[in-house]
DSSP file (Angstrom, degrees, kcal/mol; ACC not computed):
  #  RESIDUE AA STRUCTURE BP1 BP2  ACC     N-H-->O    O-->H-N    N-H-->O    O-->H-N    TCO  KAPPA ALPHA  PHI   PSI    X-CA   Y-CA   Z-CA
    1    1 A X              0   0    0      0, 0.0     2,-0.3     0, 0.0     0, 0.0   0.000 360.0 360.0 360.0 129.9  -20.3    7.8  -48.3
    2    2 A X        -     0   0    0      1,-0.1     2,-0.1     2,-0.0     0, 0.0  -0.789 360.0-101.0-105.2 138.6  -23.7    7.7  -46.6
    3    3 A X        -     0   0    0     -2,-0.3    -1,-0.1     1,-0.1     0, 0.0  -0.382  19.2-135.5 -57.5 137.9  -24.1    7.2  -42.8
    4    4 A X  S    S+     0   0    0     -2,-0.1     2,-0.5     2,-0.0    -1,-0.1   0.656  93.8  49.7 -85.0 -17.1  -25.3    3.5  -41.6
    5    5 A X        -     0   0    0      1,-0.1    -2,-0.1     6,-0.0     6,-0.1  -0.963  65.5-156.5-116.6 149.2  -27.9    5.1  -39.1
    6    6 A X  S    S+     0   0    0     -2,-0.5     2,-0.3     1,-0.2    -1,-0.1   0.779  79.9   1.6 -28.2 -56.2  -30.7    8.0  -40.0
    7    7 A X  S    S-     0   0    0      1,-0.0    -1,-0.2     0, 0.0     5,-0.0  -0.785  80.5 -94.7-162.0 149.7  -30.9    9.3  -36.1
    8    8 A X  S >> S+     0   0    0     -2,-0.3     3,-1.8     2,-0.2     4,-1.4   0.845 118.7  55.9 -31.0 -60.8  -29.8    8.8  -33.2
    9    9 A X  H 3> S+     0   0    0      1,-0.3     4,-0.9     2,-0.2     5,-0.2   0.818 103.3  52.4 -67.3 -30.4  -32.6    6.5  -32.3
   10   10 A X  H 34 S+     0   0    0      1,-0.2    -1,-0.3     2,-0.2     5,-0.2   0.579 107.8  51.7-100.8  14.8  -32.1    4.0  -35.1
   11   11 A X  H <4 S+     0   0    0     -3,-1.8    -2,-0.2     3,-0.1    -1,-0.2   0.467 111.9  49.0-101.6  -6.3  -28.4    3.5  -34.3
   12   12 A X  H  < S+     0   0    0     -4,-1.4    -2,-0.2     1,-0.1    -3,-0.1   0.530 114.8  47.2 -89.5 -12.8  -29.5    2.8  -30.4
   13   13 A X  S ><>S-     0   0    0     -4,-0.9     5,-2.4    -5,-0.3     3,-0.8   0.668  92.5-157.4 -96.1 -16.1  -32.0    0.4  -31.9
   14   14 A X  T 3 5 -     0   0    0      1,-0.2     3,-0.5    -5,-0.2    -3,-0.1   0.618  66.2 -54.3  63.9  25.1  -29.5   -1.2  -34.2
   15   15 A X  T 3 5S-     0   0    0      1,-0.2    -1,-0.2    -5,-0.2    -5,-0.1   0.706 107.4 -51.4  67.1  34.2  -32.3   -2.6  -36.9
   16   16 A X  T < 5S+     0   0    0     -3,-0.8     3,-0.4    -6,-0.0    -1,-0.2   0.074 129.9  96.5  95.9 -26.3  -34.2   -4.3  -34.3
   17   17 A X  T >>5 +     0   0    0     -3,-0.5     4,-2.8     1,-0.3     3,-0.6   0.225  43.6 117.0 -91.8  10.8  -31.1   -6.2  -32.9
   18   18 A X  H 3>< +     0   0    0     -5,-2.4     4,-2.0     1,-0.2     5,-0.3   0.843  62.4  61.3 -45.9 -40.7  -30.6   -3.7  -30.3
   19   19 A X  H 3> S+     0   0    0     -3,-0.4     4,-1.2     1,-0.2    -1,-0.2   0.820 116.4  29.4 -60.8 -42.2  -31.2   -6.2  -27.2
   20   20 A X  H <> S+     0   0    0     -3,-0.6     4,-1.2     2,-0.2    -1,-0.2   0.751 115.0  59.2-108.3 -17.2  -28.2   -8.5  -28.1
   21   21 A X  H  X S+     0   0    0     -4,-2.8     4,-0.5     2,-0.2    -2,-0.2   0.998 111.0  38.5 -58.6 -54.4  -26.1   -6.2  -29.6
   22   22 A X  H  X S+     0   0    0     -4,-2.0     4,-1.1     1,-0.3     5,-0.2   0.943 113.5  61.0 -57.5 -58.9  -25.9   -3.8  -26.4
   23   23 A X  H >X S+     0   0    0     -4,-1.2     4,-1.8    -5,-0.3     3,-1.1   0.878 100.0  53.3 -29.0 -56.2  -25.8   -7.0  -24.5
   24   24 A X  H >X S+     0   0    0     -4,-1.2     3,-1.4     1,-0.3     2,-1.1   0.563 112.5  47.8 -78.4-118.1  -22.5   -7.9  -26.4
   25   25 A X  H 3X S+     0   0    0     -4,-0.5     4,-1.0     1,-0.3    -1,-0.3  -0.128 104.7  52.9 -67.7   9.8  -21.3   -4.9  -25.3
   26   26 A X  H << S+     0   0    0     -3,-1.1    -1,-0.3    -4,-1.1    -2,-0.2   0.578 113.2  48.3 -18.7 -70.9  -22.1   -4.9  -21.9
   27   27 A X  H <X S+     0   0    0     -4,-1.8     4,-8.4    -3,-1.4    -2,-0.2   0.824 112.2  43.8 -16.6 -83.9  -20.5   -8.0  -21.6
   28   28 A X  H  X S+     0   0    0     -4,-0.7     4,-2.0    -5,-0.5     5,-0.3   0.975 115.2  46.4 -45.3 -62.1  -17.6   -7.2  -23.2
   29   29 A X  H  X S+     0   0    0     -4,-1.0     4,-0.6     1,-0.2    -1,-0.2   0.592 115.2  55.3 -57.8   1.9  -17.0   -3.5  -21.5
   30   30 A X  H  > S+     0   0    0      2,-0.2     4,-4.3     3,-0.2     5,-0.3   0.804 111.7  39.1-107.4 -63.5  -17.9   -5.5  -18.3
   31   31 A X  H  X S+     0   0    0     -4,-8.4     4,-2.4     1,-0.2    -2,-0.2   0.907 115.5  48.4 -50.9 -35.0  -15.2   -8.1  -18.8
   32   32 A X  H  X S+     0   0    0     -4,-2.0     4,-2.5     2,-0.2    -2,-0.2   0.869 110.4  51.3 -56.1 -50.0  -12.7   -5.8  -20.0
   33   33 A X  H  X S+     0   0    0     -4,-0.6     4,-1.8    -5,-0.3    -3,-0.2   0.947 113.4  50.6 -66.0 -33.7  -13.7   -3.5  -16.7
   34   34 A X  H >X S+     0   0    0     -4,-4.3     4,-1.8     1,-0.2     3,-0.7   0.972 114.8  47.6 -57.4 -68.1  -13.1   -7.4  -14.5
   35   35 A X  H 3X S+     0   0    0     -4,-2.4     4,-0.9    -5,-0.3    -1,-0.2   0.808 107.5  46.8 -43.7 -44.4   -9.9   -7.6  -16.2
   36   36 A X  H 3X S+     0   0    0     -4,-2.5     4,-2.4    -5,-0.2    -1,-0.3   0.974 113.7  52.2 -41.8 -66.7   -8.7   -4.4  -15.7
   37   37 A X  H <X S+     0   0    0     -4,-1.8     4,-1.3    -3,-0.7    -2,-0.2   0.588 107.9  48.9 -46.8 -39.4   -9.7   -4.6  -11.8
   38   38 A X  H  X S+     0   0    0     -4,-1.8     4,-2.8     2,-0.2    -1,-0.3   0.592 111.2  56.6-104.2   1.3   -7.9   -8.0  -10.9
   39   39 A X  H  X S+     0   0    0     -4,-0.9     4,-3.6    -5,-0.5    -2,-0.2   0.980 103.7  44.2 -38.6 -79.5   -5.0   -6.6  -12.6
   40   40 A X  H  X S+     0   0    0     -4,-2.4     4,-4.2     1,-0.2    -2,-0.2   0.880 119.3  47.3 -35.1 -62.3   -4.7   -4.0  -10.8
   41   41 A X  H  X S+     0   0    0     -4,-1.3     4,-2.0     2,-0.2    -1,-0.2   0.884 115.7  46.7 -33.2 -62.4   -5.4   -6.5   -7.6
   42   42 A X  H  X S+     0   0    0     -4,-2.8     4,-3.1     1,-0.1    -2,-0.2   0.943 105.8  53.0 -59.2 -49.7   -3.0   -8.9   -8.8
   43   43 A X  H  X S+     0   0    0     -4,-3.6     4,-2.8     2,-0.2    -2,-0.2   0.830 113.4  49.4 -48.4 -51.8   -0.2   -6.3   -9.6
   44   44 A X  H  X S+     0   0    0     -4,-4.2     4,-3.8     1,-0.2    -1,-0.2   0.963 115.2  46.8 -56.2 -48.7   -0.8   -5.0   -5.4
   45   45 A X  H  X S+     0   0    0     -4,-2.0     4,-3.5     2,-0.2     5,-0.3   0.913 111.4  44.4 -25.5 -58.2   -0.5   -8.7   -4.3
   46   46 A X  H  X S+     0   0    0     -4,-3.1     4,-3.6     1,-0.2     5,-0.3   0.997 115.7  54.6 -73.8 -39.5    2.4   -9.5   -6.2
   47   47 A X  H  X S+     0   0    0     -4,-2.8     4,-1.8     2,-0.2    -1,-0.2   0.871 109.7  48.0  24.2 -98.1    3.8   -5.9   -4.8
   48   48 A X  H >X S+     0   0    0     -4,-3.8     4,-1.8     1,-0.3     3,-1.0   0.862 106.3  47.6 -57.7 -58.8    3.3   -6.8   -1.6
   49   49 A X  H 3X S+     0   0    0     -4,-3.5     4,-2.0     2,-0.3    -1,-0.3   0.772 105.0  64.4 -86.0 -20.5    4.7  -10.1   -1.3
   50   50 A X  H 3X S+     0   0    0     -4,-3.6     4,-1.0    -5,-0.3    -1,-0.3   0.804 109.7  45.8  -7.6 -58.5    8.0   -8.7   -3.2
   51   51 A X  H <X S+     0   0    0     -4,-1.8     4,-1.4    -3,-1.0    -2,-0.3   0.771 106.1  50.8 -86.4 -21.0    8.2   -6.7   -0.1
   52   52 A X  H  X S+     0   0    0     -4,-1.8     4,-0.5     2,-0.2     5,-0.3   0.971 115.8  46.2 -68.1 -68.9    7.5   -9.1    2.6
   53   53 A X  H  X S+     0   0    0     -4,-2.0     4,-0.6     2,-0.3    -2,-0.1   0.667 108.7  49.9 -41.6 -36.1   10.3  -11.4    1.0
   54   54 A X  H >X S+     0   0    0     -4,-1.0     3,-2.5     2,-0.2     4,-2.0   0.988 116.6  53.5 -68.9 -82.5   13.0   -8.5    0.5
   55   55 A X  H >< S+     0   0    0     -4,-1.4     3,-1.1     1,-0.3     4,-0.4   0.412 105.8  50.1  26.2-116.0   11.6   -8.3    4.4
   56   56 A X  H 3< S+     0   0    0     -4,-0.5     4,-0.4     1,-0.3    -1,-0.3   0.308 109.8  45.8  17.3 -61.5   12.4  -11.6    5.1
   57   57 A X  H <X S+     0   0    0     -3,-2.5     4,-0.6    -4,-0.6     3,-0.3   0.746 106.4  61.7 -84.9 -43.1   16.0  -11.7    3.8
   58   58 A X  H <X S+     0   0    0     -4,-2.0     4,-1.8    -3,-1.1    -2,-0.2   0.920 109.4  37.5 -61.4 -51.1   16.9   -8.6    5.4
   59   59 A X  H  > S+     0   0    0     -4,-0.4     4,-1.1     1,-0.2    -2,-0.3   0.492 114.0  53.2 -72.5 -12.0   16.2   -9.8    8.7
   60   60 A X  H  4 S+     0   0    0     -4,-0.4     4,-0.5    -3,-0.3    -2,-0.2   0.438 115.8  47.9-104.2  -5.4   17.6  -13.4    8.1
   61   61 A X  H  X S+     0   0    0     -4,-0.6     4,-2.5    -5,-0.2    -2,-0.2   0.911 111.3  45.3 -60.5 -70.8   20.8  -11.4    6.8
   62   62 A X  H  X S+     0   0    0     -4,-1.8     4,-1.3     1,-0.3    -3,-0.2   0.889 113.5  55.8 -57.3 -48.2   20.9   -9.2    9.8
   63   63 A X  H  X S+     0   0    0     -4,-1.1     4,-2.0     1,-0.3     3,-0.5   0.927 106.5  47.1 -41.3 -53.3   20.4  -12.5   11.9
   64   64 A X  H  > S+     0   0    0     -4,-0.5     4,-1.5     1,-0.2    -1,-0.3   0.922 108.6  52.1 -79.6 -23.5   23.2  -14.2   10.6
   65   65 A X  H  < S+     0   0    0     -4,-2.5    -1,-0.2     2,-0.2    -2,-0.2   0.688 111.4  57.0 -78.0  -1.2   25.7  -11.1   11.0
   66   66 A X  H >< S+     0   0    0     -4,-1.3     3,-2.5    -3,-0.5    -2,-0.2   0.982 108.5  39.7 -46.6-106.7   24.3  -11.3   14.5
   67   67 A X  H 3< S+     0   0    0     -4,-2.0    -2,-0.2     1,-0.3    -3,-0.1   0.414 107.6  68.2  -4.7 -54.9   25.3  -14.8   15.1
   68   68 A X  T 3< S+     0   0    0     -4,-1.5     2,-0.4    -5,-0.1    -1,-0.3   0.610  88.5  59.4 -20.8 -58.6   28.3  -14.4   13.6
   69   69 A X  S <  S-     0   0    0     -3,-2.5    -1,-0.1    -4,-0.1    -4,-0.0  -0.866 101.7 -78.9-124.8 146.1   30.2  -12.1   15.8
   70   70 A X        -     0   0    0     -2,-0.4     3,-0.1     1,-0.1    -2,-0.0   0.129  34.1-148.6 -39.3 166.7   31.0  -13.0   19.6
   71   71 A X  S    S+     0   0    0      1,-0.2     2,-0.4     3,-0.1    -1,-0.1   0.494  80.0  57.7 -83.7 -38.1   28.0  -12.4   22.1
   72   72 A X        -     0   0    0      2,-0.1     2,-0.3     1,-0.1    -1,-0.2  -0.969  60.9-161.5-132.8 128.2   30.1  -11.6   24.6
   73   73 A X        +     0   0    0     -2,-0.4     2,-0.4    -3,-0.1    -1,-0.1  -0.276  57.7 120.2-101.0  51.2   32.6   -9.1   25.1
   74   74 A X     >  -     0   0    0     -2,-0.3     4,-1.1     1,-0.0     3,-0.4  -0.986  47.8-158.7-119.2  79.3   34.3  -11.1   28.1
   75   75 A X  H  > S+     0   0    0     -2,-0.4     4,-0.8     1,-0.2    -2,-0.0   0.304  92.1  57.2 -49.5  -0.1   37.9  -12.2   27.8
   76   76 A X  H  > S+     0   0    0      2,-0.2     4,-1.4     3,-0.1    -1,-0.2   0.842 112.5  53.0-108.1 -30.3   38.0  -15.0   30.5
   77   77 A X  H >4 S+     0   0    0     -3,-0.4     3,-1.2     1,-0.2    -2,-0.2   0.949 101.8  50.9 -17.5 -78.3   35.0  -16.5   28.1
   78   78 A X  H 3< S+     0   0    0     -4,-1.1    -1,-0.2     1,-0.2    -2,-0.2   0.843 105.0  59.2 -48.0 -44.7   36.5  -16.4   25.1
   79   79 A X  H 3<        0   0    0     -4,-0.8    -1,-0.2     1,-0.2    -2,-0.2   0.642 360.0 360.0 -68.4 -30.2   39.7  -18.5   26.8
   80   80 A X    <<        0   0    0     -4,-1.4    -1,-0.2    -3,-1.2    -2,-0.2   0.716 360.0 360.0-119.8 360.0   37.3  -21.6   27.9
């Protein structure tokens, strides 16, 4: 089996098609690198608002076991 390039320099020149090849992979590794990046982005986001919600719930918990038991520990209250 024989190698597709000679040199170094004639696989970075690609048979003349060097300009659009590298482009096309440019491209690509440059979308792949976006993709990567709003993952990552998306993944903190979704994170985050996981934890605000758990948040959320915890205090509308805590609220209602609040509510829930008398305010006042004042027997002639309770009676009227």
């Amino acid at each position: 089996m024989s190698a597709a390039f000679d040199s170094w320099q004639a696989f970075f020149a690609m048979g003349g098609y060097a300009f659009y090849v590298w482009l096309a992979v440019a491209a690509t590794l440059l979308s792949l690198l976006g993709l990567f990046i709003h993952t990552l982005w998306q993944r903190k986001q979704l994170l985050a608002e996981v934890s605000r919600q758990a948040s959320r719930e915890r205090r509308i918990r805590q609220s209602k076991q609040k509510s829930a038991t008398p305010q006042s520990a004042n027997p002639r209250e309770k009676s009227l």
